[in-house]
C-alpha positions as CSV (number, residue, x, y, z in Angstrom):
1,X,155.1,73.7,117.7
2,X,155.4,73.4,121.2
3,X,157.0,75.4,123.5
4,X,159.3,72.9,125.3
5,X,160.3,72.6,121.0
6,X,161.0,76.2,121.1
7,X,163.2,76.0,123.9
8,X,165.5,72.7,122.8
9,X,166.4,75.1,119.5
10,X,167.9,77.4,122.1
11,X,171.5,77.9,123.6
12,X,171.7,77.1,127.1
13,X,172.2,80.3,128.6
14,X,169.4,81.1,126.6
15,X,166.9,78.8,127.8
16,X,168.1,79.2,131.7
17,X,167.6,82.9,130.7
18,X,163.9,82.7,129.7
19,X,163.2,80.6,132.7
20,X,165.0,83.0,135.2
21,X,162.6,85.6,133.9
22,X,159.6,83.6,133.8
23,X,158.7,83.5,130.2
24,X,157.2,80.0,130.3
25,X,155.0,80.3,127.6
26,X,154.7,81.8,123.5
27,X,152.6,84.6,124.9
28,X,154.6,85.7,128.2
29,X,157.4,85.7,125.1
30,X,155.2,87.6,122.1
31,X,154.8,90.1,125.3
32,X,158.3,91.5,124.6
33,X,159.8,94.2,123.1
34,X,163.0,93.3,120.5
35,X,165.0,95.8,123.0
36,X,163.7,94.5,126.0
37,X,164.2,90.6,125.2
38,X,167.8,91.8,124.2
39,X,168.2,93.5,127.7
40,X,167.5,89.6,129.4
41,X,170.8,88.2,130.0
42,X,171.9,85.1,128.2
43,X,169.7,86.3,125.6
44,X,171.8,87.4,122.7
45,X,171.7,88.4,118.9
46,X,172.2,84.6,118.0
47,X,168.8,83.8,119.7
48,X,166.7,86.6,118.3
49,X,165.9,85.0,115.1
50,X,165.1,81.3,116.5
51,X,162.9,83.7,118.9
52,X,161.0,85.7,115.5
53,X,160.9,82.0,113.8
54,X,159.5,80.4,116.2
55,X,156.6,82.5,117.2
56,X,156.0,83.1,113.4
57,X,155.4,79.4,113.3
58,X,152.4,79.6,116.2
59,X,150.7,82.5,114.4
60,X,152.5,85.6,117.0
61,X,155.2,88.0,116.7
62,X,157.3,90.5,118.8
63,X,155.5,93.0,120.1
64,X,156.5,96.3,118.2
């Protein structure tokens, strides 16, 4: 899966979100905390599990 994938499964203010912040990339994303990617805003509850998906499919995870 590719990133630009990733994103397209996202809402919009989800995606702006993630690009405000910088997170360009699986591992600028697998860098986060749960709590902290929560803290981003336009990132929301609905997002978390397309986030946890997603980087399960490229072999990564949250970091804990």
């Amino acid at each position: 899966m590719e990133y630009e994938d990733f994103l397209d499964k996202l809402s919009n203010p989800a995606r702006n979100a993630l690009e405000y912040e910088g997170i360009n990339n699986f591992e600028k994303l697998a860098s986060l905390r749960k709590k902290e990617l929560l803290s981003i805003h336009g990132i929301g509850p609905k997002s978390l599990p397309i986030v946890i998906e997603c980087l399960n499919n490229v072999g990564m995870k949250l970091r804990e």
